[in-house]
N, C-alpha and C positions, 0 to 999 in steps of 0.2 A: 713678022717676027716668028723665028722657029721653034723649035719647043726648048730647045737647051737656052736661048734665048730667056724664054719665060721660067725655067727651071733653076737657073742661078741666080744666086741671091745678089742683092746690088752691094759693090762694094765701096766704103768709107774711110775716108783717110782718119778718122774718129771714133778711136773703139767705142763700144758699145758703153763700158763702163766708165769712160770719161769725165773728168767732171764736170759741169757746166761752164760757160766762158764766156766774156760781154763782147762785144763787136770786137776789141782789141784783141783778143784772146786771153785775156785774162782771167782766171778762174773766179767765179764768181758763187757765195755763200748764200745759197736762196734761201738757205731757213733763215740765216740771220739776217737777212734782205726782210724778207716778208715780218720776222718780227717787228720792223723798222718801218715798217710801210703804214702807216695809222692813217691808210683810206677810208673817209666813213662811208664810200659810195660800198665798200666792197666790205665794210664790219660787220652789217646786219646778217648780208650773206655766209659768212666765216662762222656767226654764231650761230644760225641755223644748219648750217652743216657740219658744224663739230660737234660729236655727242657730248654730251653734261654727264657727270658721274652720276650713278645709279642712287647716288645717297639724294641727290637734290632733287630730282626724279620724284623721289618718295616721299619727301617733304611736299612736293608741291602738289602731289597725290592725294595726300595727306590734308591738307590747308582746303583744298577742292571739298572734300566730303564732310568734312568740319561746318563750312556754307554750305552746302549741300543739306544737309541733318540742318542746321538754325532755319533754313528757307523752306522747309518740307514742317517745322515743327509751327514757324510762323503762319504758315497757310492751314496745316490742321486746326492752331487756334481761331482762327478767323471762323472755322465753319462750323 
């Protein structure tokens, strides 16, 4: 392989910005695919990797230190 070989980029009959297309070539709407797709192999996953708003975050931040403080208050009276 020469270096102009390795220096040009490979060419596609597929612009870059294309849209997605299924074997037939028909353009194909992954967002509204994947809304449609109710895998539960792949649900658990989706909801660990999609962030949660910052408000539910704090609630459940929140609810943690609440048992926190009752389990810290319960054990002080014990002793």
């Amino acid at each position: 392989m020469s270096n102009d070989e390795r220096n040009t980029p490979a060419t596609s009959s597929t612009p870059v910005n294309a849209p997605p297309t299924d074997a037939s070539g028909q353009p194909v709407n992954v967002v509204e695919r994947d809304l449609q797709d109710r895998d539960d192999d792949t649900r658990a996953v989706d909801e660990v990797i999609t962030p949660s708003s910052i408000r539910t975050k704090e609630q459940e931040a929140e609810e943690l230190n609440r048992k926190t403080a009752e389990i810290e208050r319960k054990v002080a009276d014990s002793h």
